[in-house]
Every structure is written in C-alpha cells, then in structure tokens.
N, C-alpha and C positions, 0 to 999 in steps of 0.2 A: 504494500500500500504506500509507504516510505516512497517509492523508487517512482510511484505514478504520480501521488502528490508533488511531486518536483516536474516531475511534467508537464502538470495543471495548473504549477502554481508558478514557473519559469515562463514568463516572457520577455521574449527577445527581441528586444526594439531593434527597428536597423537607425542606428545612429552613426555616425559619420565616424570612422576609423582611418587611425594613422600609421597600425600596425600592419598592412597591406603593403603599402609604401616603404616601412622600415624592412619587411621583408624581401621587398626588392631590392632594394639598396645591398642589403645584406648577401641577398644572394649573385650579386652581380657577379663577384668574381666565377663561382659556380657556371652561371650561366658564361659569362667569356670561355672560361676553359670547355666547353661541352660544343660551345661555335668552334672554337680552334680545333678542337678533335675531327669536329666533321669537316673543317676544311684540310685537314691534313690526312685525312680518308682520302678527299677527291683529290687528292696531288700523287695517291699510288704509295701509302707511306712514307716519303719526303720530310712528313713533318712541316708541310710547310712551307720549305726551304725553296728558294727559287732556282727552276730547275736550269734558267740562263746563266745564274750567277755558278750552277753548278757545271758545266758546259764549259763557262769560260777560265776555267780550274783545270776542266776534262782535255781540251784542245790543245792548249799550247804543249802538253807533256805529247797528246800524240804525234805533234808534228815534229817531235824533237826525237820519240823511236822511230820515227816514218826517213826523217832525217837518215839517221844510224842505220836504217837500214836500206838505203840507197847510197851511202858509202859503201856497205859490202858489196850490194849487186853490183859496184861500178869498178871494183875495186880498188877505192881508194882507201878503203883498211884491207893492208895486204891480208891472205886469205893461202889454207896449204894447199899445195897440188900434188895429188899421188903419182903414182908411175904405173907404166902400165909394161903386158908384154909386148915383146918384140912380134910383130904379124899376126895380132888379134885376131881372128875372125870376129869376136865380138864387139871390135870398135871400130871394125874394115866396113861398115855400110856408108852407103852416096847419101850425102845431105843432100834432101828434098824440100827443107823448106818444113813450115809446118800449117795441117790442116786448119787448126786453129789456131791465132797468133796472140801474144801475150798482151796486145791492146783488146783486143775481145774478149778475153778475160778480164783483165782486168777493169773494163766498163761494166760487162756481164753480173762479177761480184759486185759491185758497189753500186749498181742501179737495180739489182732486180728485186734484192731486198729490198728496199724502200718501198715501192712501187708496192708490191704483194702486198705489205704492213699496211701501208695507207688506204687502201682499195677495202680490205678486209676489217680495218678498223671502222672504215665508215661507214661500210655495210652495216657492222655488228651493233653500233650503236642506233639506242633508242630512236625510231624517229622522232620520239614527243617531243626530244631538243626541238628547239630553234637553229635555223640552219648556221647561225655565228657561233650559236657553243655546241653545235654537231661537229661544227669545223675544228672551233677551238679543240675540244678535246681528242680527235682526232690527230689533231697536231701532235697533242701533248704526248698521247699515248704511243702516235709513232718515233719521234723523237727519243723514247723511252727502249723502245722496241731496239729501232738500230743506233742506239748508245752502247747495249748491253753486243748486238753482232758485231760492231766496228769493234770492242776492244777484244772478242773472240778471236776474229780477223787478225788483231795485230797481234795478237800470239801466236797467230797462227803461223804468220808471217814470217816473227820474229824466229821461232822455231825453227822453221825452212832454213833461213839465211844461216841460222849458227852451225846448222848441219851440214850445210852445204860448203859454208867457210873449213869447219874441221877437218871434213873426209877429204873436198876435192876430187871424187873420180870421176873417170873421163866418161865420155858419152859414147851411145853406140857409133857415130859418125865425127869421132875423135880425130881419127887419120884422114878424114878428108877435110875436117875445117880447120884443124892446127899444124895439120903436115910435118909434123915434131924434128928437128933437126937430127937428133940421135937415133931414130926411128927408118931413116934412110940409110943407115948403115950399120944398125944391128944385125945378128944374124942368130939363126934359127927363133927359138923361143925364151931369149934371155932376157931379164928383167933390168928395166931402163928407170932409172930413179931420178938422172935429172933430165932435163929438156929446154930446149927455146921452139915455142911455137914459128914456123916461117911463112904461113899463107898470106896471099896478099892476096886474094879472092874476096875475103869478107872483111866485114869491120873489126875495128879491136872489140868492141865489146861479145859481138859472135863468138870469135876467136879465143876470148876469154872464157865464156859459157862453155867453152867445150869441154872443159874438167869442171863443171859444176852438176852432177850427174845426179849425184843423190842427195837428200831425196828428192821426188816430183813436185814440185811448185804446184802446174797446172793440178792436177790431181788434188792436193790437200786442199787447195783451198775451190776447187768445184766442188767438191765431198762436202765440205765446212759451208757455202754456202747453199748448196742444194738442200744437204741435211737439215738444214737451220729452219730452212725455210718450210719444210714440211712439217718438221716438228713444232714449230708454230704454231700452223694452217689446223694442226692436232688438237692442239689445248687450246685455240684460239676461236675456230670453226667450227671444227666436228662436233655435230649430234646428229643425233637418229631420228631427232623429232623435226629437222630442217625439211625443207621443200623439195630441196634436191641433196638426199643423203649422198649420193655417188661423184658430185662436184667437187668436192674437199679430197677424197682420195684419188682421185682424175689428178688435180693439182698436182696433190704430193707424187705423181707416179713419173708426172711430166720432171719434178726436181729431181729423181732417183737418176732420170734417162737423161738428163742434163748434166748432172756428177760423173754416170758412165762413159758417155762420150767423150767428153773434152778427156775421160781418163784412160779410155781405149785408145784414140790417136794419138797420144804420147809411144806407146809401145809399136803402134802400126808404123807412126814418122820413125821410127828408130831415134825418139830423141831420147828415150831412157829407158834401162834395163827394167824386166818386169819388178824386181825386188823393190826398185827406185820406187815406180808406182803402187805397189803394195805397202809398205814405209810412208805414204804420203797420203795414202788412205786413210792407214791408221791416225796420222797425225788432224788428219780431217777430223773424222770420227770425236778424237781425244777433245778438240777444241770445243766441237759442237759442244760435249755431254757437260765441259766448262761452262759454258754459256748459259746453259738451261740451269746450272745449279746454282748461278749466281744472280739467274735473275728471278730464283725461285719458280722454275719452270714454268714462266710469264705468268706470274700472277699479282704483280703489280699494275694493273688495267687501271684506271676512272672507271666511274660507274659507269656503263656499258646502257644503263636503263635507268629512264628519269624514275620510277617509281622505289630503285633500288637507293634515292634519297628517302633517311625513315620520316616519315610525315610529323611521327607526334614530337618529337625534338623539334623541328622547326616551326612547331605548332606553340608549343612551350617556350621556346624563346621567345615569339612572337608575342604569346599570352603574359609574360612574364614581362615584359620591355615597354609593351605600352601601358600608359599613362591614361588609367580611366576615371573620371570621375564620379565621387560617390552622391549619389541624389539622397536627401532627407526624405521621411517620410511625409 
C-alpha cells in the first residue's frame, strides 16, 4: 500500500530543469570521443590520421629504394659476375629479342592494379552515397589498396635486384650478347672465371643483363601482380549471392593466365633458365602472401554501405548536442 500511496501521492510537475543541460555539458567529452571513434572507423582504422600526410612520409622513402634500385639495374653499384663453361650449350642460344618487353611490364604492373581496385571499389560501394562521397571514398579506399601492392612491389623488386647482384649468372643467350673474350679461346669444357664482355651489336646495358640471369624479374613480379590482384577480387568481390557469381572468378583466371604468360616467354625467349623462373615465382608468391598479411587480408575498406553507419550513435549525438528548450506548464 506504502509503494502505491507514493504513486498517488507523487506528483510530478514539469518545471523547468537545468540538470538536462548540466548533463550535457558533462557528457560532452563522452560524446567527442564516440564522434572521433566513428570517424576513425571510416578512415579504415587510421585513427584519424591523414592519410596524405601519411603518403607524404610513404613516398619520399620509396623513391629513394626505387633510387637504389636503378643503381643496381644500371650498374652503377658494381654487382658479381659468375663464370661460366667453356661451349655451353646452355648459354649457346641466338638472342631473339623478347616476346614481351620490360616497358610492358612494367606499365602492365603498375597500371593494372589500380584500375581493377578502382573499378571494383566503386562498384562495391553503397549506391545511397552521393556521387562526391561514392567518389571520395572510392578514392580513399583505392589509395589504401595500392599503398599496401606498391610496397609488396618494392620488395618484391628489391629482392630481385639483390639476387640478381649476388649470383650474376649468365643467360641462356650469354655467348651471343656478351661474346666473352676468354670464351673464344677456351677449349673443351673448362671453366672460365674471369671475362670482358666484346659485342658491339647491343647496348651496354643489354650487354650487361647478360649475367643477370637469376632470378626472373618478368616472372616475380607478373606472379606478384597477377596474384595480388585476384586475391583481392576474392575478399573484395566474391559472393555467391552476386548477380553474376562467375564474373569475379573469370577475372581472377584472366590474372593467373597473365602471370603464366609473361612467365612462359621468359623460358620460350631463352632469356632464362627454367630454375630462374621457378625462383621468381616463388618470390612472387612470397611477396603477395606479404601483402595480404599486412594489410590484414584487405580488411581495412570504408564503409562499403551507407547503412553500415550505426544510426542510433549518430542519432544520440544528435539528441545529445542540440539545445532544446524546456516549455513550462
């Protein structure tokens, strides 16, 4: 009876409170930090942090291994050269030239990434955006995307080149691009350790490539971006509930037979023993599986879907921030 008499006998005027107000105040910093947390959600966990200001941290180091590593190709950081036998048949094949040439490559790697990321980024996002922050985050996420392949890349790169400096073996088409001075006057199958290359056919830098054998350049890094890009197209694309389930692995079959090719005419050009491109595969391979681990096998996206912003947070701050006034009775 106690408990209902205070029921009936409890009324509650609405009279004009200041405790509302003091509770906002109060809670402001709460409420800051819970904005900050959801905008450092939609930055990919960042924190926050600008991803320009993080970029311009990222560049200047790579143009400085990118550097370092066009001294070796060029060799202007000298680099060893092995020796080979005297009348190889394994380095007696005619330079022919190659089916695919290391400027095709090299556009191939660093344009096709992008392009795939961007394409598939804007598909995958929400249409509810507005077409400026479909863009923007689009932007953002592909940016994120080939940050994490360019520096697979340049390990991948950097790899290559240090292997390539150590070993120094000659190529299959050795004796026809270096024409070795000791090698025209060796005899049977004795082993020739020093050399001066003599061809005046090709350039010096040709010339030079000719003991740069192992491992396959072309090779690791088709693998490295073929692979990349499939495994992607995997975590990024594929479901079973899509429109077109078989479009996502179409894709990825066309990157496998992109990695093959550019890695079969290495061995058909005789520009390197099969071991070379087996060694360069691997190395592909290793770099990808680098890549996916550090970028958390791409699970730093933006919301992908406006509704994947939670409502009642932004509802609550909302509720919490504005300033309503209290009407007497």
């Amino acid at each position: 009876m106690g408990a209902f008499e205070c029921v009936g006998d409890c009324k509650i005027s609405p009279t004009e409170s200041t405790e509302v107000f003091s509770i906002n105040m109060a809670s402001n910093t709460t409420l800051n930090q819970t904005r900050r947390d959801a905008e450092s959600q939609s930055t990919g966990g960042y924190e926050g942090r600008s991803i320009w200001v993080s970029m311009a941290c990222d560049i200047p180091l790579i143009l400085l291994v990118l550097a370092v590593i066009g001294l070796f190709e060029y060799g202007i950081i000298p680099f060893h050269k092995s020796g080979f036998y005297c009348n190889d048949p394994a380095l007696s094949f005619p330079f022919k030239g190659d089916t695919i040439s290391g400027n095709v490559l090299i556009i191939s790697v660093l344009l096709l990434p992008i392009i795939m990321v961007f394409l598939t980024e804007f598909v995958f996002l929400d249409t509810e955006f507005e077409f400026r922050s479909r863009l923007r985050l689009t932007i953002k996420n592909t940016i994120l995307v080939y940050r994490t392949y360019m520096i697979g890349y340049i390990m991948n790169t950097t790899i290559v080149e240090i292997m390539k400096g150590l070993m120094g073996n000659p190529r299959p088409v050795f004796f026809d691009l270096c024409e070795p001075d000791t090698g025209k006057t060796c005899n049977g199958s004795e082993y020739v350790s020093d050399f001066t290359c003599t061809s005046t056919k090709y350039s010096t830098w040709t010339i030079m490539d000719s003991y740069r054998s192992f491992p396959s350049g072309h090779t690791s890094m088709s693998v490295y971006c073929g692979l990349f890009i499939a495994w992607y197209l995997q975590c990024r694309a594929f479901n079973w509930r899509n429109l077109a389930v078989f479009l996502v692995p179409l894709l990825q079959i066309l990157c496998l037979t992109y990695a093959a090719i550019f890695s079969h005419t290495r061995i058909t050009d005789h520009r390197h023993h099969w071991w070379d491109v087996l060694v360069g595969f691997v190395i592909g391979v290793g770099t990808v599986l680098y890549a996916a681990v550090i970028s958390s096998n791409f699970t730093y996206f933006t919301y992908s879907k406006a509704s994947d912003l939670k409502p009642e947070q932004s509802q609550k701050t909302l509720l919490y921030d504005e300033r309503r006034p209290v009407t007497a009775p």
